[in-house]
N, C-alpha and C positions, 0 to 999 in steps of 0.2 A: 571733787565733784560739787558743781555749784545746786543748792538746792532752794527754792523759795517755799517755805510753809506758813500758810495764810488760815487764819482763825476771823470769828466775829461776827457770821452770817446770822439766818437766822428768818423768823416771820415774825414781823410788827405793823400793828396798825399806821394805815394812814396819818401822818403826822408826827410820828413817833420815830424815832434816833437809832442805830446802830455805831456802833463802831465796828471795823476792819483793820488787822493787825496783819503785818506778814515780812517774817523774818528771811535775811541772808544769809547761809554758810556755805562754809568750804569756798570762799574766793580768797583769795592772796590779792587781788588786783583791786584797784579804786570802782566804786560802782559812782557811772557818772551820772548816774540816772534812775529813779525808781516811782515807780507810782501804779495806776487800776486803771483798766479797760473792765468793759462790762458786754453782754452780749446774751439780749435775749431771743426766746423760741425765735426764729426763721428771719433774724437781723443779723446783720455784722457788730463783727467786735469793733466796738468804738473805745476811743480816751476819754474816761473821766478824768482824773487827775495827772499829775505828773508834778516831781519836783528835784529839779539837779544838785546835784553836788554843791554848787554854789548858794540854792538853800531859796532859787527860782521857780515859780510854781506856776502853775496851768491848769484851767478849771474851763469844762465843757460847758459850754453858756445855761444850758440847762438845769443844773446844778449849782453857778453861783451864788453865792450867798445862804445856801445849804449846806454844802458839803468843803471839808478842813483836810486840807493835807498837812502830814506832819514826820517828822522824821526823829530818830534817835541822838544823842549827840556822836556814839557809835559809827552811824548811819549803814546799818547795817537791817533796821525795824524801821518800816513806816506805816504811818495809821492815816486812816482816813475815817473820820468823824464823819457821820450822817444825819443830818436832821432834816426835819418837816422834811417827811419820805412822802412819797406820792406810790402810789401805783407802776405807774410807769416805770417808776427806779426799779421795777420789779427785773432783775437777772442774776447770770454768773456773772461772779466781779471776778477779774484774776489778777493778782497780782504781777509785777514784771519790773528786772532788774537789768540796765544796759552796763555792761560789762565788759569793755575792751571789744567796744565795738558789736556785739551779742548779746541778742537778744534771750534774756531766760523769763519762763515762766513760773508761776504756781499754778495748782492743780484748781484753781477756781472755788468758791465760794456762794452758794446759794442764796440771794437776798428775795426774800419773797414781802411784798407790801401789799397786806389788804384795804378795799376800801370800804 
């Protein structure tokens, strides 16, 4: 059973850094794909990040040059570095594993940014 467990949230002042961790097990199969969506009060979940197997990465324009994806040599962990947070980055980040096609989640992660 595939599970994704995500750490790292948290509340920080405006400008101030988290990091997001979130682990894969129980796959046997290559994860071709791993990265965060975010979704806050009464918006859709959007892509923050994403980064393939190949080691290709994706970064929602609003977050460029703030926010690092990053993978394990494993690649089974990937983090996502947060810096100069703004308010707005205020949601659930969930992590997501594409896995033979299937989409899995984790249970999401509370980032809260004061200003």
């Amino acid at each position: 059973q595939v599970q994704l467990v995500e750490s790292g949230g948290g509340l920080v002042q405006a400008g101030g850094s988290l990091r997001l961790s979130c682990t894969v097990s129980g796959s046997g199969s290559t994860i071709y794909s791993m990265g965060w969506y975010r979704q806050a009060p009464g918006k859709q979940r959007d892509l923050v990040a994403r980064i393939t197997r190949d080691g290709i990465t994706n970064y929602e324009d609003s977050v460029k040059g703030r926010f690092t994806i990053s993978r394990d040599n494993a690649e089974t962990t990937v983090a996502l570095q947060m810096n100069s947070l703004k308010p707005e980055d205020t949601a659930v980040y969930y992590c997501y594993a594409v896995i033979v096609n299937r989409h899995y989640w984790g249970q999401g992660t509370q980032v809260t940014v004061s200003s």
